[in-house]
C-alpha positions, 0 to 999 in steps of 0.5 A: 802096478800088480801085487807082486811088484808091489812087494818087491819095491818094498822089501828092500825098505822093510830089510833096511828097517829090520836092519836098524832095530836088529843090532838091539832086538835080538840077544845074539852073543856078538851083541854082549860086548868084549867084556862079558864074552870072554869068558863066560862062565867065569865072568869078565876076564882080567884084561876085560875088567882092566879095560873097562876099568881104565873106561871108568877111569877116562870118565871119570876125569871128563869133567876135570880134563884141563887139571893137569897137563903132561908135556908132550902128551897133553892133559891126564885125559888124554893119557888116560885115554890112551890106555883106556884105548889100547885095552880096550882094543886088546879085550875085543881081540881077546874076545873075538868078537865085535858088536854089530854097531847101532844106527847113531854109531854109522851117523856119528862114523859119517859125521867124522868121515865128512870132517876128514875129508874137508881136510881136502878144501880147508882153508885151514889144513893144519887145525883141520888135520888136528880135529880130525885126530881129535874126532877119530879119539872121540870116535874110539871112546864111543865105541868103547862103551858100546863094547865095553859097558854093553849091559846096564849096570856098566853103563852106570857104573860110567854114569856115576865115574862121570857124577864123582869126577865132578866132585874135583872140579867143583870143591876146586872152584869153590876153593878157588873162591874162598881163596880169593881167585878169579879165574876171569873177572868176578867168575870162578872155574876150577880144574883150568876149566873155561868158565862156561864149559865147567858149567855145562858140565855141571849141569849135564851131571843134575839129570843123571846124579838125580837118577842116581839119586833114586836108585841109592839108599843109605849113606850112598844117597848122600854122594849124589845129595852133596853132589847136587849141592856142589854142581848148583854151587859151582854153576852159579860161581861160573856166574854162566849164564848159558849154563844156569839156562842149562840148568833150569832145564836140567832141574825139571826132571824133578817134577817130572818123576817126583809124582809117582815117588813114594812119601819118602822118596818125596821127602828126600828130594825135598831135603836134596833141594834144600841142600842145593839152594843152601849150597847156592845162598852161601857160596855165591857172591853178590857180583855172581847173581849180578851177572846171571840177573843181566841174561834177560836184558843181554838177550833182548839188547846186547850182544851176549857177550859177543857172540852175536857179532860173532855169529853174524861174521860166521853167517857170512863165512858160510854164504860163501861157502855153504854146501861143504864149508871151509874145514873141520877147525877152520873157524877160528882163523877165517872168522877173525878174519871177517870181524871188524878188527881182526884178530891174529892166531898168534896174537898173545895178547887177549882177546884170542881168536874166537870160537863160533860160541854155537855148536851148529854154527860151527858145524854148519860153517866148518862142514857146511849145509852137508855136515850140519844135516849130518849132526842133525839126523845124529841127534834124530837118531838119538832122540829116537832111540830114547823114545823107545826106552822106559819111562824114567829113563826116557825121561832122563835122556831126553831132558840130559839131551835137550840140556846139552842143546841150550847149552851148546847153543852158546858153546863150541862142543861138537869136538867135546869129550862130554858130547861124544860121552852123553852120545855114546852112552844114550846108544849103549843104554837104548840098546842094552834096555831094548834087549833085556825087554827082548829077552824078557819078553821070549825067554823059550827063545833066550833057552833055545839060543843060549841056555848058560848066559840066558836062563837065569835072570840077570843083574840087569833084569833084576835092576830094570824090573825094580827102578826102570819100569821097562818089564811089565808085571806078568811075563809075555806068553 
């Protein structure tokens, strides 16, 4: 085979990858998002702030959705969503114009895609049509902030809506607590939580109030210092054993970033662990720690609770139907099929039909071998994407990742809010890190591009060059 033929075979390669990295290595202006393009030199303008206020919003009650139901619309999150929606539409038309989507937003579009059309073979259509609303929601809120927080800055101000929403449904459970009610036998959930899905949330909140945590000073450092108390406080009154797993993990950021803290900064997590292990040791009933001390001999002898018997029904459900599954949703109602005693969907009494308490097997069994690489090159494609980030926020997102896998791995979260925000704000911030180093690092192209948006250094610029370690000390020549 000659050269020139040689060249030939690989330039559609090469094209696919400059493709992949050009929607974040370039700061071309249909990259800026909705918000900060409408209006230029004045800044965001009002519909634009409206709807990334209504996003905070939406955020912000992530962590305390089931609280209150509305009937006819369903939960305050939903509602909220709704508008965050309808903005956020209104500020990208008013904008005129709309990001190019990064490669986790095609993966996750894909992955919604498959579940849609299984509504074609589902063995149960009408949960099926039901979740494929639910993705398509899930789907807009992603691309919410992609469009409306394209900047690091915003994609904090997120970040802290998610770590104060938490705040509602801890103090609700440990006031659930001291009043005496159990939200299932000796475990403690508030905001109508599930017990073990208000621990997960919990947990994903350590890594990122942690990092908040750094970059506070003054009487704001408190925030995420009771912050931190209150999520150790609450996942121990869970008593959830997956979630204390999670949480142990989520912990590790600590010494993972503490060596190359000042003294003080040294001396203030010291002081922020105290807290955490107080919060733990005052709140926690005996009953609490009896359970979390039974996970090591639940995973060598029983059944989790269940779920292994589970899983095994959901195993064979998916032998029989292993490439394209048996439909977005379906698994509830087959599986309680297969058990040994099976449970009816509209059985009142407890226990209800159960979920595959595995992300990954729900989506291996509802979508098939099929879906599941799906989901699973969507995780690749994150993972890569945080390899490219500096260090403290590389180490962030890949230790808030790993946290939601060994908690999804006794959970059903494929179909969760705060699945699809940890996805779509990992997109967000890979990509608005990797352009303000673009930037930084050829500011004669950001002259000849833009010279009112880009010659003078940003917000952004100023916050990662300080906290993130994503600018080196001398400018690129």
């Amino acid at each position: 085979m000659n050269l020139s033929l040689q060249c030939r075979l690989l330039q559609p390669s090469r094209k696919l990858e400059q493709w992949l990295r050009s929607p974040w290595n370039s700061p071309q202006t249909e990259n800026d998002g909705a918000v900060l393009y409408t209006a230029r030199t004045d800044g965001p303008s009002i519909l634009g702030k409206l709807a990334f206020a209504s996003l905070w919003l939406l955020v912000f009650a992530i962590p305390w959705e089931d609280a209150i139901t509305i009937p006819g619309l369903g939960t305050s999150a939903r509602l909220v969503g709704i508008v965050a929606a309808g903005l956020g539409v209104l500020a990208i038309i008013e904008s005129g114009r709309v990001r190019r989507p990064a490669p986790g937003h095609i993966v996750m579009a894909l992955f919604v895609l498959l579940a849609a059309t299984s509504y074609l073979w589902s063995l149960y259509p009408e949960g099926t049509a039901v979740q494929i609303l639910s993705y398509i929601q899930l789907l807009l809120m992603v691309w919410l902030i992609w469009e409306l927080a394209p900047k690091a800055v915003g994609q904090i101000k997120l970040m802290q809506a998610y770590v104060l929403g938490t705040f509602v449904s801890g103090i609700d459970t440990v006031y659930l607590f001291l009043t005496h009610r159990e939200s299932d036998y000796q475990r403690y959930a508030g905001a109508g939580l599930d017990a073990n899905d208000l621990g997960l949330m919990m947990a994903l909140s350590i890594p990122i109030s942690y990092y908040l945590l750094l970059q506070a000073k003054g009487r704001v450092a408190w925030i995420y210092r009771l912050q931190l108390a209150l999520a150790g406080t609450t996942i121990v009154l869970t008593a959830s054993r997956g979630a204390a797993l999670a949480s142990i993990v989520a912990l590790a950021i600590i010494p993972l970033t503490s060596a190359s803290l000042p003294g003080r900064r040294k001396i203030a997590v010291l002081l922020t662990m105290a807290l955490v292990i107080c919060g733990a040791v005052l709140f926690t009933p005996e009953t609490s720690w009896e359970r979390l001390s039974t996970a090591p001999l639940e995973l060598e002898h029983g059944t989790l609770t269940g779920r292994t018997v589970i899983w095994t029904a959901g195993w064979e459900i998916f032998r029989a139907h292993p490439f394209l599954g048996i439909g977005a949703n379906a698994f509830r109602l087959i599986v309680s099929r297969v058990l040994a005693e099976p449970i009816r969907l509209d059985q009142q009494a407890y226990p209800p039909a159960p979920p595959a308490h595995n992300t990954f097997l729900s989506v291996l069994v509802e979508q098939g071998v099929v879906g599941l690489i799906t989901f699973c090159v969507l995780i690749g494609v994150l993972a890569a994407s945080i390899r490219a980030m500096p260090v403290f926020p590389r180490r962030l997102w890949t230790l808030s990742l790993v946290v939601w896998m060994v908690g999804v791995s006794s959970l059903t979260w494929e179909m969760r809010k705060p699945t699809w925000f940890l996805f779509g704000l990992i997109t967000a911030q890979s990509a608005s890190l990797a352009q303000e180093k673009w930037r930084y690092s050829h500011p004669s192209a950001l002259t000849k591009r833009n010279s009112l948006s880009f010659s003078r250094p940003t917000e952004d610029l100023v916050l990662l060059n300080k906290q993130s370690g994503i600018i080196p000390s001398q400018p690129a020549h």
